[in-house]
C-alpha positions in Angstrom: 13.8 9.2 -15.4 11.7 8.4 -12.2 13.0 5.5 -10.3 9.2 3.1 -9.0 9.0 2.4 -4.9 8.7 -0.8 -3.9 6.5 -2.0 -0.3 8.5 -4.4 2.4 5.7 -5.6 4.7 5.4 -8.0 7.5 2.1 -9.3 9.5 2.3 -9.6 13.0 0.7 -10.8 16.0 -0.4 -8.7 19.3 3.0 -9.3 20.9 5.0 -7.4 17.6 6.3 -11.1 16.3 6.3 -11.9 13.0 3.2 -15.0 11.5 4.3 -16.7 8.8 1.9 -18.5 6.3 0.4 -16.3 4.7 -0.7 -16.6 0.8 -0.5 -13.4 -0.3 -1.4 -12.4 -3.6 1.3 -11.5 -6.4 -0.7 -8.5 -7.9 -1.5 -10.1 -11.2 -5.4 -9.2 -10.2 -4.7 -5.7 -9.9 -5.7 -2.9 -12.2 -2.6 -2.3 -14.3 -3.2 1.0 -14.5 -1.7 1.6 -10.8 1.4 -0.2 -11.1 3.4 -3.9 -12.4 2.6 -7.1 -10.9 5.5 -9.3 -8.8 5.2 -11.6 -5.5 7.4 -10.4 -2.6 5.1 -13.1 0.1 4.6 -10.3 1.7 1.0 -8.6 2.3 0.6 -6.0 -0.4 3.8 -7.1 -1.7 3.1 -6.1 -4.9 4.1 -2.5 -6.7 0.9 -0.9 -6.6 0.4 3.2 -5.8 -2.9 3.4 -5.3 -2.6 1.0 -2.5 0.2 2.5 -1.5 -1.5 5.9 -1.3 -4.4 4.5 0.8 -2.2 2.5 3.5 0.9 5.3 3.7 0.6 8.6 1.7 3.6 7.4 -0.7 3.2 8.2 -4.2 -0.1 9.4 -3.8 -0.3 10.6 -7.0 -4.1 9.9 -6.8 -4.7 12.5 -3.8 -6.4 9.8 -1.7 -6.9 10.3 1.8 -5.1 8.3 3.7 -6.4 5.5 6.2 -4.5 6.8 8.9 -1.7 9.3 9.4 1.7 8.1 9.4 2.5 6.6 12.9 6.3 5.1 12.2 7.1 1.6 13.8 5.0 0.0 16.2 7.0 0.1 19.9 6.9 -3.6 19.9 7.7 -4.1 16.1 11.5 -5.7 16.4 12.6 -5.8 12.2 16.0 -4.2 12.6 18.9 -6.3 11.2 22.7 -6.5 13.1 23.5 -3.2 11.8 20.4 -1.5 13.1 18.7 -0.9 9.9 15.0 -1.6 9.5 14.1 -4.5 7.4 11.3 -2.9 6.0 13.0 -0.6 3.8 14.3 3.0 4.0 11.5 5.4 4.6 7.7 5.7 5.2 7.2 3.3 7.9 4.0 3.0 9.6 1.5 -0.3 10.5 -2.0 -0.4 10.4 -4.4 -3.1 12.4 -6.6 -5.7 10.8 -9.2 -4.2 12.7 -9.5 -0.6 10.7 -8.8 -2.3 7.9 -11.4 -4.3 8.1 -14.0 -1.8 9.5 -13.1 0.8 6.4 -16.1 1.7 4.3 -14.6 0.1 1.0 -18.1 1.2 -0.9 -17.4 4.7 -0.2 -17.3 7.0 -3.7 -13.4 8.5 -4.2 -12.4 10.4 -7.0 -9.1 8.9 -8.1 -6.9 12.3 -9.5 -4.4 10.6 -10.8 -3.5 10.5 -14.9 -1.2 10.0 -18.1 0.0 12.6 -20.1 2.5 15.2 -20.5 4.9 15.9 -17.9 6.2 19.4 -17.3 9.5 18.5 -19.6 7.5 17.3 -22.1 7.6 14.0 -21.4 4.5 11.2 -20.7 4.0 10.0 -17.4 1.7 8.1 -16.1 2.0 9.8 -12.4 0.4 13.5 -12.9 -2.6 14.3 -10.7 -5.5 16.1 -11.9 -7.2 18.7 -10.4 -10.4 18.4 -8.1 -13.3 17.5 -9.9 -11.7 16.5 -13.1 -10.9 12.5 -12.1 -12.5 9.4 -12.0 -14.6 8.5 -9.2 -15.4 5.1 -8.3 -15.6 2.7 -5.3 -12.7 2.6 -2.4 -13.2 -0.9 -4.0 -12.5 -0.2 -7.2 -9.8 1.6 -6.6 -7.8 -0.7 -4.6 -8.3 -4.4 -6.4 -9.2 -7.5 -5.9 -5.4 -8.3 -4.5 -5.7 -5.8 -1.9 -8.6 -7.7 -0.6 -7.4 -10.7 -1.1 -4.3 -10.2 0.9 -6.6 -8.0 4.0 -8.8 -11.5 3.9 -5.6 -13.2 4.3 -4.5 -11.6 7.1 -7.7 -12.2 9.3 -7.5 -15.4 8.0 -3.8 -16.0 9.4 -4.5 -14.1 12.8 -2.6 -11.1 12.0 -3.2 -7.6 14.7 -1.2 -5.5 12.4 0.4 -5.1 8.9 3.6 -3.2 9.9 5.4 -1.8 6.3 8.1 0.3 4.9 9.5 1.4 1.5 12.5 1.6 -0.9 12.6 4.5 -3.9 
């Protein structure tokens, strides 16, 4: 039994504080084939792993290359409740700026690697990667959905420098 990951993600300004107002999408747009659809308000709130591939290298069963390597909390980024544990959940924390997200070549051709079948105890899963060659290639676009852009138009929209996230297993 695999337990899913969920995404805790905050937009923030140039000075590290939080910007609230944000309408951020609740996943229902995105291919169901990557994961189930739920609002957190957050920006990429939803459970999605080919997103969550793209922006952090966590369950990348897809073998996508990552937007950026991990970089860990911002130095400004100040999400740490009384008991000094991060807000945005318990591992994989990084941030990304609008900026590169915005400058990405979403048209780019990826070959997404990851497939349902039989798992090594004989079970079906729907997180197995493929090898080289033998997945689907399509669009960065594609590949993400419409609720990843949604919520990247969002956050120009709102202001935001950064997305600043974490995750839970």
């Amino acid at each position: 039994c695999e337990m899913g990951t969920d995404i805790s993600s905050v937009a923030i300004d140039k000075n590290g504080k939080p910007i609230d107002g944000g309408k951020w999408s609740d996943g229902k747009s995105a291919d169901p084939k990557y994961g189930s659809s739920y609002s957190e308000g957050e920006p990429f709130g939803w459970r999605n792993y080919a997103v969550y591939g793209f922006i952090a290298d966590v369950r990348n069963y897809s073998q996508v290359t990552p937007i950026a390597s991990y970089r860990g909390l911002p130095d400004d980024f100040d999400g740490y409740d009384e008991f000094g544990y991060c807000t945005l959940g318990e591992h994989g924390h990084n941030w990304l700026s609008v900026s590169e997200l915005l400058a990405f070549d979403y048209d780019a051709i990826m070959e997404d690697r990851r497939y349902a079948g039989r798992n090594e105890y004989g079970g079906i899963s729907g997180n197995l990667t493929s090898d080289i060659g033998k997945g689907e290639f399509m669009t960065y676009r594609e590949f993400l959905g419409s609720s990843f852009f949604h919520d990247l138009a969002e956050l120009q929209r709102i202001g935001a420098d950064r997305v600043v996230f974490g995750f839970n297993t």
